[in-house]
N, C-alpha and C positions, 0 to 999 in steps of 0.2 A: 444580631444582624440577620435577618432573612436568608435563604438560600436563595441564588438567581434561577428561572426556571431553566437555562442554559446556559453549561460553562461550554466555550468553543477556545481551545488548545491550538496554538500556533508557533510551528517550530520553524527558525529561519536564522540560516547562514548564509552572510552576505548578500540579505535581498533588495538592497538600497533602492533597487529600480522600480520594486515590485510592489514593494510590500503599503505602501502607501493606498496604493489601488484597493488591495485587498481589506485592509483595516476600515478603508470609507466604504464599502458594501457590507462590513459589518457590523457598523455602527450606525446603518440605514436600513436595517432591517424591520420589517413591520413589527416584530416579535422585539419588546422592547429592553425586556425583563431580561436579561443576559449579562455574562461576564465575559471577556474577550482575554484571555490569557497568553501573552506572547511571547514566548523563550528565545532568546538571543543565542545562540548557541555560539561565541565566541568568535561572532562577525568582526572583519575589518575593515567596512566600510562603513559607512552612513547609518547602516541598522539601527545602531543603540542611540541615536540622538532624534530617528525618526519614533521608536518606538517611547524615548521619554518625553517628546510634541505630544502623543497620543493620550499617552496616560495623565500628561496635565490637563490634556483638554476636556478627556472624557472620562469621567472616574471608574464606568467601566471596563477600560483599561487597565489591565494588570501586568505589569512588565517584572519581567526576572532574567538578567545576567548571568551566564553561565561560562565558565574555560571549557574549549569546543569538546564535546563527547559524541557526537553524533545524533542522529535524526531522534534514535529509539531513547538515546539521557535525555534529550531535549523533550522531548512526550511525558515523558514521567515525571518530569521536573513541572512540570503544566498541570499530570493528573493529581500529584501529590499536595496541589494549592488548591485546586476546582473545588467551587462549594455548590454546584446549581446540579437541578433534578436528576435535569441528560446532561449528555455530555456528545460535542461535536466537533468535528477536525478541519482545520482547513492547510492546504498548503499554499506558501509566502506568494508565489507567482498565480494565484488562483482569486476567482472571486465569485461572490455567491449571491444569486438572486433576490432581490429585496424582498420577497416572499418565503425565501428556500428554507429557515428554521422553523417558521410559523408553519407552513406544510407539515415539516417533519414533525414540529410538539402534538398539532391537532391528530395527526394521525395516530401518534401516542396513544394520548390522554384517550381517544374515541375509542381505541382496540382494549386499551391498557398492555399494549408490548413492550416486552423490555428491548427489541430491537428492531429500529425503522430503517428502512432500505427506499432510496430514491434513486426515481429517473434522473441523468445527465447530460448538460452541455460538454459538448469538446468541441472546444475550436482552433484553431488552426490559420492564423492570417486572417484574411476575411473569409473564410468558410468555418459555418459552427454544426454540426446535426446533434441531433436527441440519440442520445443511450436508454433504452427502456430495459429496466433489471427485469431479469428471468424472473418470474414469478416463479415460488418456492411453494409447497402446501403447509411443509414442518420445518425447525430449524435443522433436523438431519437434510431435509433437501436440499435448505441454504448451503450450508457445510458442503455437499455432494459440490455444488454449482460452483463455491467457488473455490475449491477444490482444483476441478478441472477449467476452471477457464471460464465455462459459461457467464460468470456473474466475475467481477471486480472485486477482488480484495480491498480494494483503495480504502480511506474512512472517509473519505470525503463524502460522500452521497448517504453517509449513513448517522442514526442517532442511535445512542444507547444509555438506556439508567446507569448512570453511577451507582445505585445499590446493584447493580447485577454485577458490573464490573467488579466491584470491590476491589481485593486486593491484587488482581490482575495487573501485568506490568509487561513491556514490551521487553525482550530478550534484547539487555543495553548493545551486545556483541554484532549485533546483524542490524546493518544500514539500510539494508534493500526488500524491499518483502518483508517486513518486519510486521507491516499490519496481516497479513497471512497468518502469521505467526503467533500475533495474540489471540487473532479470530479462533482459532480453531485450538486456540489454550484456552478460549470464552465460552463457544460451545461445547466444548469435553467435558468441563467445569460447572457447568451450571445447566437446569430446565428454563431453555428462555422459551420465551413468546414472541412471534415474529410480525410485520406486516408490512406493508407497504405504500407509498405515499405514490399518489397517481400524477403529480406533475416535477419537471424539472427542478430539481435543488440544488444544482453546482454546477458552475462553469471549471471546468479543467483545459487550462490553454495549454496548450502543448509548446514548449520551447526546446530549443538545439540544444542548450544547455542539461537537461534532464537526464539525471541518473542514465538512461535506459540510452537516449540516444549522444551522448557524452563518449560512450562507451568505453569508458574506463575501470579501473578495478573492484570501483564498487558492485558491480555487475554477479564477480564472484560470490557475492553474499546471498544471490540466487541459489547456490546450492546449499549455502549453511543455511538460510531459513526451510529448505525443503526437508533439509535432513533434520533440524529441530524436530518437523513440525510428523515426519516418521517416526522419532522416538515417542511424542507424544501420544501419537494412536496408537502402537504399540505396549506403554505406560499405562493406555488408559484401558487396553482389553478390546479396541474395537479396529482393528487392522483390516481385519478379511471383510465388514461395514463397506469399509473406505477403502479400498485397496485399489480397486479399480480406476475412480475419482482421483485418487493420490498420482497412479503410476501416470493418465494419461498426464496429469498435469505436472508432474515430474518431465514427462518427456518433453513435452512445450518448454517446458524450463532452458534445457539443456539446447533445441532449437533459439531459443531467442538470446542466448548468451552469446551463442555461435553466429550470430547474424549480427551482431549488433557491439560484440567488443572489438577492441581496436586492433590492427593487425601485429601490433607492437606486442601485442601479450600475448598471443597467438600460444606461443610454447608453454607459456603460463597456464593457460587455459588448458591442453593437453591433459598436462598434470592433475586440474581442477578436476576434466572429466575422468578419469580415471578413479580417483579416488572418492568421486564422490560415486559412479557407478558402484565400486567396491562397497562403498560403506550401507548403500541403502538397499542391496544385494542381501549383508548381513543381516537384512532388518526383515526380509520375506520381501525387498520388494522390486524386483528386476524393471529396469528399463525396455518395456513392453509393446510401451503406447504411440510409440509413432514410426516408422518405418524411419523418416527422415533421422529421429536421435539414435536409433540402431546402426543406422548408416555412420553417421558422425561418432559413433566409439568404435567401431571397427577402426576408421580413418585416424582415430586419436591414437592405434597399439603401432602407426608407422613408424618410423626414423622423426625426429626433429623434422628436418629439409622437408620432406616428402608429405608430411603434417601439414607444415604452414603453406606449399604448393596445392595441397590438396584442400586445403578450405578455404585458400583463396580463391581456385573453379569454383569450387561448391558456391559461392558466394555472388562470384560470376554467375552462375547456370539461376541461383534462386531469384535478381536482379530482372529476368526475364523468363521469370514463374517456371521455372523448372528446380527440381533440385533440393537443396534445403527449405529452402523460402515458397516450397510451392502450398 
């Protein structure tokens, strides 16, 4: 049997509403040559009766069943089947321009890169604007960019050979940032070749539900992918490279945890920043890079009480651009 020129990896729990949407944009994609792989990650709804509609209809459909492990079992369960050239990601509540693969092979195949980076829709209700990726010269500058923020860890907007990946696997422990986390286990790893695709290749809608604005525990896994991904440079001999890149995006880390988890875990959170300051301290690499997450671990050595009163101002003050959020 052939390889498909595109295996596209699709992890989804409980996306009954969603996922429909996103399966018909990508099995209407100009680029025809592709396999659609969608791991059920031990959904209770509708999931598994939608995704076995798909795969009778279309036999590029590939459906796999799993008991729930999270986002990162759910990917590896996807990359461990892929048989096509690249390899592409999409998530369940997202969908992707009837052009968005066929961009990303051509710009491929035209460079010969083992990794493509595209422009993004994000929409929002009815408001959608253009995301244009930093342009990078080397993949050390990608790494640099998304690193700190500049550029989008996401996989969505991005294509990569399956030979470059190879035995690369997402860290199964860490639900949040996880793609972070194989990126920069991808470029320590290997000499890639990088480039870019000059128009839009993903819609990323933004919904209430979303890890980020959910703001629940998974949230924490922000610090466990950062600290991963500090033992790695570290590991790999290039610390003082990246060090800079690392801390300010470290620091943003620790701001948007602080803005965005619920005030229910508030103490929880404390904890989290404490130790993870401690741990990535031990690694060379202080919390440097933002005045705001300096502030916010002072605020975390308070009393319990005095903690969760003080990041609810802070929360207050950033709401009206002052403050944490400024």
């Amino acid at each position: 049997m052939n390889s498909p020129t595109v295996s596209v990896i699709v992890p989804v729990f409980n996306g009954g509403e969603d996922l429909a949407a996103c399966l018909d944009s990508l099995i209407s994609q100009t680029l025809v040559d592709l396999e659609i792989v969608v791991i059920d990650d031990g959904s209770t709804d509708n999931t598994a009766e939608i995704c076995r509609r798909y795969a009778v209809s279309d036999r590029r459909v590939v459906y796999i069943g799993q008991i729930n492990g999270g986002v990162s079992a759910a990917r590896n369960a996807g990359l461990d089947v892929a048989r096509g050239t690249y390899l592409a990601f999409a998530d369940a509540d997202d969908v992707v321009p009837a052009h968005g693969l066929e961009a990303l092979v051509n710009a491929g195949n035209d460079s010969g890169a083992d990794l493509v980076v595209g422009d993004y829709l994000v929409v929002s209700g009815a408001d959608a604007r253009v995301v244009h990726a930093v342009r990078a010269a080397s993949a050390k500058a990608l790494l640099q960019s998304i690193l700190d923020g500049r550029n989008h860890s996401a996989l969505w907007n991005k294509l990569v050979k399956r030979s470059a990946l190879g035995a690369i696997r997402f860290p199964d422990e860490i639900r949040y940032a996880e793609d972070q986390a194989l990126f920069v286990d991808l470029f320590l790893s290997r000499t890639l070749r990088i480039t870019f695709s000059e128009s839009p290749v993903y819609e990323h809608r933004l919904s209430p539900d979303s890890a980020t604005r959910g703001g629940g525990r998974v949230l924490f896994d922000l610090f466990q992918a950062k600290l991963y991904i500090a033992k790695l440079l570290c590991r790999e001999g290039v610390a003082d490279e990246f060090r800079e890149s690392f801390v300010f995006g470290s620091a943003n880390a620790i701001v948007s945890v602080a803005r965005n988890i619920d005030m229910s875990l508030a103490t929880e959170l404390k904890a989290h920043l404490g130790q993870y300051a401690k741990s990535i301290a031990e690694l060379g690499f202080p919390v440097v890079g933002l005045t705001r997450a300096r502030f916010l671990l002072e605020l975390a050595k308070m009393p319990d009480r005095a903690w969760v009163l003080s990041l609810k101002a802070a929360r207050l003050a950033a709401s009206r651009c002052v403050g944490v959020g400024a």
